[in-house]
C-alpha positions, 0 to 999 in steps of 0.5 A: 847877637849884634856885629858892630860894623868896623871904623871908616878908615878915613885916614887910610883914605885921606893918604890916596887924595893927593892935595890934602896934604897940602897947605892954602895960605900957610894953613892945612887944607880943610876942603869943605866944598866937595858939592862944587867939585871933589877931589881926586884919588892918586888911582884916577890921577895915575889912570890919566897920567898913564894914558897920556904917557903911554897909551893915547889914541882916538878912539872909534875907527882905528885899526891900529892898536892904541886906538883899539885899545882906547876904544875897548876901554871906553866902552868897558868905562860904560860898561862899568857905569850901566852896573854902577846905575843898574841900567838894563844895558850899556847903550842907555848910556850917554856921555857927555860934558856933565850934568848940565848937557845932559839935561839941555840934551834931553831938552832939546831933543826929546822936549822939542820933538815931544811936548807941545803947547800948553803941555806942564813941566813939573820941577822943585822950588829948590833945583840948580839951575841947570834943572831950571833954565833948560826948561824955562827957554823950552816953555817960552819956545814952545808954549808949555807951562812950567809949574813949580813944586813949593818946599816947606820951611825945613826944606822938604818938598810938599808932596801933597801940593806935588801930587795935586799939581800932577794932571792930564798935561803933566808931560814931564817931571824935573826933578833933583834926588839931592839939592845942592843947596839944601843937602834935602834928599827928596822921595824920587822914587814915589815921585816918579811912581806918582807922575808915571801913574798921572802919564807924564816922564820924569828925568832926575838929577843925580849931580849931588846924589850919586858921590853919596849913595846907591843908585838903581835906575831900574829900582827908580824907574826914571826915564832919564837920570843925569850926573858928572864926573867931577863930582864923583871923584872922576876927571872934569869934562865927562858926564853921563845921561842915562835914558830908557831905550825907548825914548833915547831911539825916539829922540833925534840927535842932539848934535850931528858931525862925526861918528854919529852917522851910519851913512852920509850922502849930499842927499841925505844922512842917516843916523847911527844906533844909540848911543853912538847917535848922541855922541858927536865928534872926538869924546873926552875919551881919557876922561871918560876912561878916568871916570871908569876908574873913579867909579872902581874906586867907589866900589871899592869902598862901597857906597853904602859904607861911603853914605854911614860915614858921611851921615855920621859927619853931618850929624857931627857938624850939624850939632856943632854949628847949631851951638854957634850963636847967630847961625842959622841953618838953612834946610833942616829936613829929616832926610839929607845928604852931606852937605850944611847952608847956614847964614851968620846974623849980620855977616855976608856969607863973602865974608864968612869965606873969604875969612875962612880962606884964611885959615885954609878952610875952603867953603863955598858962599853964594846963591850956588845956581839957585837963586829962586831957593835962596828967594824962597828962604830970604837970603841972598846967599849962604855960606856951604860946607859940604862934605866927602868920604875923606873929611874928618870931625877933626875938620869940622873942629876946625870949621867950627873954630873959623867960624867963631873967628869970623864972629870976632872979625865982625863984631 
């Protein structure tokens, strides 16, 4: 006997995001850009609102109190990330700004000391930027080759071209779980088991994976893997840098001040233990307390329930816009997040946005920090609907809709 699984109860949701009651230009407010940034639950605004009101101190070093407080809740939000990741233990627990620093941390701290000339670094044809630049200054800086995975048509990695391109100089392997342009999940997990069988180390970028799915690093078995708050329903201005132990104690400092020191003479510092030694300076300590609320909150759905929802809203809204005459949708791979690019016959994706604005549907339209994706499928930009756990088939109605009005604008 089979038990149907209950209904995902959107509406009771939508109620705990504050700014979806709201109207943008006299029009309900359809938020379709959540890979840009998502919205926040009132738990996480009345988290931070109630730190500043009541509770707020500078964490480490205090002896009073508040400041004791502030410090054991920080590191109760890192407790709370190791699980939500399944690291082994909380040290392999970095925060920083977000996903973008991260990566530049790894980069300029294990990449510089590690790799040396003519050494490969393997990333995608379809990587943000952030998973491209980091990388490309290091290979100029220091001799290394920068090697490129191509994608196929539908917007799948070519892990047979993957697996070739893999060698005795593959030192490290860049690679996206989820594009942010494409919605494509690619297979990390073998990726990974391919570039450590071939010896090289394999950092992931989770910015567009882990509002959407479980994530087990362990499971994985990257050797780093990046996310930020924002996109997970948490405050800007926090991330996270996950890293094995081994190569974390092995990397140098990636800035150097206060609170990542053991001892400092004129003579010479020494450096504290990780995680504190990546971990310059006053951190977002509110922010990174909101985060461990957010990440409650995920839980508290269930991020497989959260991944059934937001499958069932991209094949809704992928069935519709494919009707839409003149629009084609770019990335179709089998295996995708929530999250459609398209291209109107004719129509600049600023265009298409700026009349979707109108009628209070928010879409993100450009290259989305991948221009070389944008080149490899001849376009200059598209127009993104990317969506949320809170999103409705009723909003993907209305896109729909808005769609078609941007059709009539334009003929």
């Amino acid at each position: 006997m089979t038990t149907s699984l209950a209904p995902f109860p959107v509406e009771k949701i939508r109620k705990e995001f504050p700014i979806l009651t709201q109207k943008m230009n006299d029009q309900a407010f359809v938020y379709l850009d959540n890979a840009a940034t998502s919205q926040k639950p009132l738990a996480v605004i009345e988290r931070l609102s109630k730190f500043y009101r009541n509770e707020n101190a500078n964490i480490h070093r205090g002896v009073y109190t508040f400041s004791q407080n502030s410090t054991r809740e920080c590191e109760e939000a890192r407790e709370k990330i190791q699980h939500f990741l399944n690291a082994k233990e909380s040290a392999e627990i970095i925060f920083v700004r977000g996903a973008t620093e991260a990566i530049n941390l790894v980069a300029a701290t294990f990449g510089r000391k590690f790799l040396k000339k003519d050494d490969e670094i393997l990333i995608s044809e379809i990587e943000h930027h952030a998973n491209i630049v980091p990388w490309q200054q290091l290979a100029e800086e220091k001799g290394l080759k920068l090697r490129v995975i191509p994608v196929k048509d539908n917007g799948e990695l070519d892990l047979e071209a993957y697996e070739k391109m893999l060698g005795p100089r593959t030192y490290l392997v860049a690679i996206t779980q989820v594009s942010n342009s494409l919605g494509t999940i690619n297979p990390v997990r073998e990726m990974i088991k391919a570039a450590h069988h071939a010896g090289a180390v394999v950092l992931v970028d989770g910015a567009q994976a882990v509002p959407h799915m479980k994530v087990d690093v362990q499971d994985l078995d990257c050797d780093f893997y990046v996310f930020s708050g924002h996109k997970v329903y948490g405050p800007t201005g926090v991330g996270v840098l996950y890293g094995k132990r081994k190569h974390l104690e092995a990397m140098p400092p990636y800035q150097t001040g206060g609170d990542m020191i053991e001892s400092v003479t004129f003579e010479k510092t020494t450096f504290a233990k990780i995680p504190a030694k990546f971990e310059a300076g006053t951190p977002a300590f509110a922010e990174i307390i909101g985060l461990g609320t957010a990440i409650d909150y995920l839980k508290s759905l269930g991020l497989d329930e959260i991944n059934r929802y937001e499958h069932e809203l991209l094949e809704y809204a992928t069935e519709k816009l494919s009707k839409i005459p003149g629009l084609t949708i770019i990335g179709t791979a089998p295996d995708k997040a929530s999250l459609i690019s398209f291209e109107l016959e004719g129509i600049h994706p600023h265009d298409v946005g700026t009349v979707l604005d109108q009628y209070g549907i928010a879409v993100r339209a450009g290259h989305h920090c991948a221009q070389p994706t944008m080149k490899r499928f001849g376009v200059p930009a598209t127009t993104r609907a990317s969506f949320a756990f809170y999103n409705t088939k009723a909003e993907i109605d209305v896109l729909v809709k808005g769609i078609e009005k941007v059709i009539q604008v334009f003929k």
